[in-house]
C-alpha positions as CSV (number, residue, x, y, z in Angstrom):
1,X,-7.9,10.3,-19.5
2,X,-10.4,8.8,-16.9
3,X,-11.6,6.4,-19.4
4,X,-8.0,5.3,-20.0
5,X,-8.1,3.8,-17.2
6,X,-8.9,0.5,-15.1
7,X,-8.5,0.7,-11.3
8,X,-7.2,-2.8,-9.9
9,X,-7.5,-3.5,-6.2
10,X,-6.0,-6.1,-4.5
11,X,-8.1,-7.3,-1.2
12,X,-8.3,-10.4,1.8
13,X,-11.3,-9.5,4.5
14,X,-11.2,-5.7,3.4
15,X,-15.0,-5.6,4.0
16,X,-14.2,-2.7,6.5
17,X,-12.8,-0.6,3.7
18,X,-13.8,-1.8,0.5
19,X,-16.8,0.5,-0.2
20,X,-15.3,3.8,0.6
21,X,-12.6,3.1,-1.4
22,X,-15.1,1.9,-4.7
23,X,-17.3,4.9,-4.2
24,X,-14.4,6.8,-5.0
25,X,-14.3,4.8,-8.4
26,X,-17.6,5.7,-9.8
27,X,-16.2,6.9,-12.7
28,X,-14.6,4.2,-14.0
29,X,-15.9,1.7,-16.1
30,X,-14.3,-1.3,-15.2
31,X,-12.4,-1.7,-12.2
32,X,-10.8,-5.0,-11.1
33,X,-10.5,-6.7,-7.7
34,X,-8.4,-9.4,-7.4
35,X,-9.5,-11.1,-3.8
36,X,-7.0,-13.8,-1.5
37,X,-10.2,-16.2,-0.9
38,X,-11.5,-13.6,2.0
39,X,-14.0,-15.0,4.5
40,X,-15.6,-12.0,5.3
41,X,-18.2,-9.6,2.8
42,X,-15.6,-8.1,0.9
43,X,-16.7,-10.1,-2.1
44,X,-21.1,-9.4,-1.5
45,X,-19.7,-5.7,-0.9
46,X,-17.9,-5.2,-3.9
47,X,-20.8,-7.3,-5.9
48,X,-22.9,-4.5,-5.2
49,X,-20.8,-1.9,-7.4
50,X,-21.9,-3.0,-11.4
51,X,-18.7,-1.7,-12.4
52,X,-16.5,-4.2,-10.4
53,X,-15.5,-7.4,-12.0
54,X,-14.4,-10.3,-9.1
55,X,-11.7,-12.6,-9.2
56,X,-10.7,-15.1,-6.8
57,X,-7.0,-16.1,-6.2
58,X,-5.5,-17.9,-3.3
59,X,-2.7,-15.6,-2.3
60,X,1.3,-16.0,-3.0
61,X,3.1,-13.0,-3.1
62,X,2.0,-9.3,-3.2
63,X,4.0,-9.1,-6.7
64,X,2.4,-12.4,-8.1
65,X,-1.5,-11.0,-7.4
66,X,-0.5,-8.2,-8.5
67,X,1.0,-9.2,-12.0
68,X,-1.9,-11.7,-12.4
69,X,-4.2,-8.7,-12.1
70,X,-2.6,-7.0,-14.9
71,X,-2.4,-9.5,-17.4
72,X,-5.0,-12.5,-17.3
73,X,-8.1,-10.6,-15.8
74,X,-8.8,-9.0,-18.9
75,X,-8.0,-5.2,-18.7
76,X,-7.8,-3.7,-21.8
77,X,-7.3,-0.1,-21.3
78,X,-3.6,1.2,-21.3
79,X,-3.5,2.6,-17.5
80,X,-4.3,0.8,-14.5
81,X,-4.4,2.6,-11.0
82,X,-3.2,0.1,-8.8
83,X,-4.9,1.2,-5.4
84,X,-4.9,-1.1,-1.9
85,X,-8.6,-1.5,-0.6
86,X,-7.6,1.0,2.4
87,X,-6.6,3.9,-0.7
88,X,-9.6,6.4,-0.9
89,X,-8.9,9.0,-4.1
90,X,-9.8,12.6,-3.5
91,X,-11.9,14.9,-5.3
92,X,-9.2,16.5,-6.5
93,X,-7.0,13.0,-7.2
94,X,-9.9,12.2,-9.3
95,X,-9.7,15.7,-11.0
96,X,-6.0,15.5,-11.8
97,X,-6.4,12.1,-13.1
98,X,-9.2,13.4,-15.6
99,X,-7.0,16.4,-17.0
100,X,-3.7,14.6,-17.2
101,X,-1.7,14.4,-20.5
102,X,0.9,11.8,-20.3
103,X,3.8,12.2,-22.6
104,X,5.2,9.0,-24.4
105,X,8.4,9.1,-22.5
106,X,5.9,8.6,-19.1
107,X,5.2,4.8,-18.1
108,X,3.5,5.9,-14.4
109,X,2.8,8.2,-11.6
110,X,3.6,8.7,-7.9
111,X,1.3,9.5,-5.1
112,X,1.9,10.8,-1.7
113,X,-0.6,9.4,1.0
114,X,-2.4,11.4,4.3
115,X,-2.5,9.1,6.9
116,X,-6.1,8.5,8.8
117,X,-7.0,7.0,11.4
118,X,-10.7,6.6,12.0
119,X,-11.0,8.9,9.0
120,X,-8.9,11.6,10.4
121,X,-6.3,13.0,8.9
122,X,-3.4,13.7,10.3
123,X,0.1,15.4,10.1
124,X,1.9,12.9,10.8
125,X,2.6,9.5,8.7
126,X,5.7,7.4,7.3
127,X,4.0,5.7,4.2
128,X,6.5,6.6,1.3
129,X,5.0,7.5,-2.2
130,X,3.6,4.9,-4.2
131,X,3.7,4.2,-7.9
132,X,0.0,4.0,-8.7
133,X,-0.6,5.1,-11.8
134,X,1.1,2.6,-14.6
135,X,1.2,2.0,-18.6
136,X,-0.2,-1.8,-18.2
137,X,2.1,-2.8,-21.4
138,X,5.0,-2.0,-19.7
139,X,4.6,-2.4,-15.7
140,X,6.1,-5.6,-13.7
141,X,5.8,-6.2,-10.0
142,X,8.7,-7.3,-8.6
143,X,8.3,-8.7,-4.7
144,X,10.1,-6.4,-1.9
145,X,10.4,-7.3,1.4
146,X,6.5,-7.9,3.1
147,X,5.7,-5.5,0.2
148,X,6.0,-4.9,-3.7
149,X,7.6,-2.6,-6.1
150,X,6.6,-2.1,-9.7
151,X,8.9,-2.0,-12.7
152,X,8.1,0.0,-15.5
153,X,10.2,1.1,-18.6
154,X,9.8,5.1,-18.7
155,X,9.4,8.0,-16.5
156,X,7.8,8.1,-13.3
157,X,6.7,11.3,-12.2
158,X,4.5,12.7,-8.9
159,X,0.9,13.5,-8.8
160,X,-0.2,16.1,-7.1
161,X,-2.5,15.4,-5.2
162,X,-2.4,13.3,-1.9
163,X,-4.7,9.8,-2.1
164,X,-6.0,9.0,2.0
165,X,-4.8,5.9,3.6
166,X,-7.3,5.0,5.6
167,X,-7.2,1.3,7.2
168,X,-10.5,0.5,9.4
169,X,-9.6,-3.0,10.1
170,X,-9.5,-3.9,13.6
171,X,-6.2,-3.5,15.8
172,X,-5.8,-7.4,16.3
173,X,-5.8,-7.8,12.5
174,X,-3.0,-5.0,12.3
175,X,-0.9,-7.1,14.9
176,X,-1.3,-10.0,13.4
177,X,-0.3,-8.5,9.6
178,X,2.3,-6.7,11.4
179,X,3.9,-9.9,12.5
180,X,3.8,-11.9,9.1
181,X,5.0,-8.8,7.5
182,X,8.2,-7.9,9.4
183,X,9.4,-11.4,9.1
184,X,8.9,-11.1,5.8
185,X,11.5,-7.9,6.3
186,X,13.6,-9.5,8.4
187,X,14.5,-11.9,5.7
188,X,15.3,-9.0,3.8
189,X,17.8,-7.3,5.8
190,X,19.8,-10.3,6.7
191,X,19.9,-11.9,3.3
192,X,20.2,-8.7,1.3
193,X,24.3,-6.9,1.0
194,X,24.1,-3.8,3.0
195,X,25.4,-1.9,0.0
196,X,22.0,-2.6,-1.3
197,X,20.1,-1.3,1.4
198,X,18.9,2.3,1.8
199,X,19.5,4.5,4.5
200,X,16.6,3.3,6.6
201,X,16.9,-0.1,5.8
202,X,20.6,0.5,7.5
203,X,19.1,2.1,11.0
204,X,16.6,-0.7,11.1
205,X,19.2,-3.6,11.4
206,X,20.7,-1.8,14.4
207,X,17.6,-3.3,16.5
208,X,17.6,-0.7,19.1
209,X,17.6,2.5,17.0
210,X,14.3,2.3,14.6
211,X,11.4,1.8,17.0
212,X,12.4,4.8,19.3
213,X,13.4,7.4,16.4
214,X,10.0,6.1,14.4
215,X,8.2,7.3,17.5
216,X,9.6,10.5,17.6
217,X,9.3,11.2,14.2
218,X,5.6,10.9,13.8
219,X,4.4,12.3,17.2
220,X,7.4,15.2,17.2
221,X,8.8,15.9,14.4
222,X,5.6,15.4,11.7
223,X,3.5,17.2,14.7
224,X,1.7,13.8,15.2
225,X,1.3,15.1,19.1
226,X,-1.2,18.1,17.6
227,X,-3.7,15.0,16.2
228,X,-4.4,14.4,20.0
229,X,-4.8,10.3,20.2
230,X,-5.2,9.7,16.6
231,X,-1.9,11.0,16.6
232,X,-0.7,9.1,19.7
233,X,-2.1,6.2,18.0
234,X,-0.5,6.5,14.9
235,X,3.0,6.8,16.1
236,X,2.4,3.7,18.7
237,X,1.7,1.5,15.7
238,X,4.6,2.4,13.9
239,X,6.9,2.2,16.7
240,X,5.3,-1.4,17.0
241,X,5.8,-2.2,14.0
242,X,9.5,-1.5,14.5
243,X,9.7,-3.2,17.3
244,X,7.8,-6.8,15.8
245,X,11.2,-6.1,13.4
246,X,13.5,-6.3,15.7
247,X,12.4,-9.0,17.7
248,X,12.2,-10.5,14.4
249,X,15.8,-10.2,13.9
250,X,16.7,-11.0,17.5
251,X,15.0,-13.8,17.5
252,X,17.2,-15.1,13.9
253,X,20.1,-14.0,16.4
254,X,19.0,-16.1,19.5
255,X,17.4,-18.9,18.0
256,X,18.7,-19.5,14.3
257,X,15.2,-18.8,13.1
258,X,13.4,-17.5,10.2
């Protein structure tokens, strides 16, 4: 299966991850990056791998690098493992991607993610499975939110095992994401019905509910307080996060902004 295959990584200034998550990828014989114009070494980083093939695209939407990854940068096989530069596969990822048989019916796989920080793994974390694993001929990215969400015409079904997310990009750059993102959310929840929304999506427009109950999940609940101050850490960011949201939404409130 593994040489079924092409991983395809999306990347701006990921020269703090990039090489942990390609020497994961040594397996594969082609793997794609698709970079936003970074300014840092992502690009002399990744050059270094002779399995990597470079492109250069200055950046939209997530969903628009994403679907020019899968169909003008020349992939040929009929999977693609569609990873972010902070993903880092397993051993045993790889090993269930090497033994799997996918049925006809089957257009893609799920993963479940550990959360690190610093490389640590911890018990806590809100990242929701990902779609990773897609038939090529029949994916389409489709933009959600700050995020995207791939379309495909078949079955989805889990993997096993967990892939590590594993961001070592400084904290300034995670504000700074943090803030283009959630307005990027914002514009979501106030333009979207509220029929459409999910559960989640619901609390969050409330404001005052999601940045508290966030924190309390991951240091409480998911046992993020037994990770010591990775764990601490963790749920801080996500209760910032939360709380960039909702001053993203106030402000709309206050100010008529977007």
């Amino acid at each position: 299966m593994l040489n079924q295959i092409t991983p395809l990584i999306l990347t701006f200034n990921e020269a703090p991850n990039i090489a942990r998550t390609l020497d994961r990828l040594t397996w594969a014989r082609d793997i794609v990056v698709v970079d936003s114009l970074s300014t840092d070494d992502t690009r002399a980083i990744a050059s270094r791998y002779p399995n990597v093939r470079f492109f250069e695209r200055p950046f939209t939407t997530h969903a628009e690098q994403w679907n020019y990854g899968l169909e003008l940068t020349g992939i040929t096989t009929p999977w693609v493992l569609a990873l972010d530069a902070d993903f880092v596969l397993t051993g045993e990822a790889v090993r269930e991607l090497e033994t799997l048989l996918p049925p006809p019916a089957v257009s893609g796989y799920r993963a479940s993610f550990t959360y690190c920080i610093d490389g640590k793994p911890l018990r806590s974390g809100v990242y929701p499975p990902v779609t990773v694993l897609i038939r090529r001929a029949v994916a389409r990215y489709l933009q959600d939110g700050h995020t995207q969400r791939v379309r495909v015409e078949g079955t989805v079904l889990p993997l096993s095992a967990r892939i590590l997310h594993d961001d070592r990009k400084p904290l300034s750059h995670w504000i700074a994401s943090q803030v283009r993102y959630m307005r990027l959310e914002a514009d979501k929840l106030t333009t979207a019905p509220s029929s459409s929304l999910g559960y989640p999506d619901r609390v969050r427009k409330l404001i005052v509910m999601a940045p508290p109950l966030v924190f309390l999940r991951c240091l409480v609940i998911e046992g993020g307080m037994f990770d010591g101050w990775p764990g601490l850490f963790y749920a801080l960011q996500r209760a910032t996060a939360e709380l960039i949201l909702s001053l993203s939404l106030v402000e709309r409130r206050v100010l008529g902004r977007r």
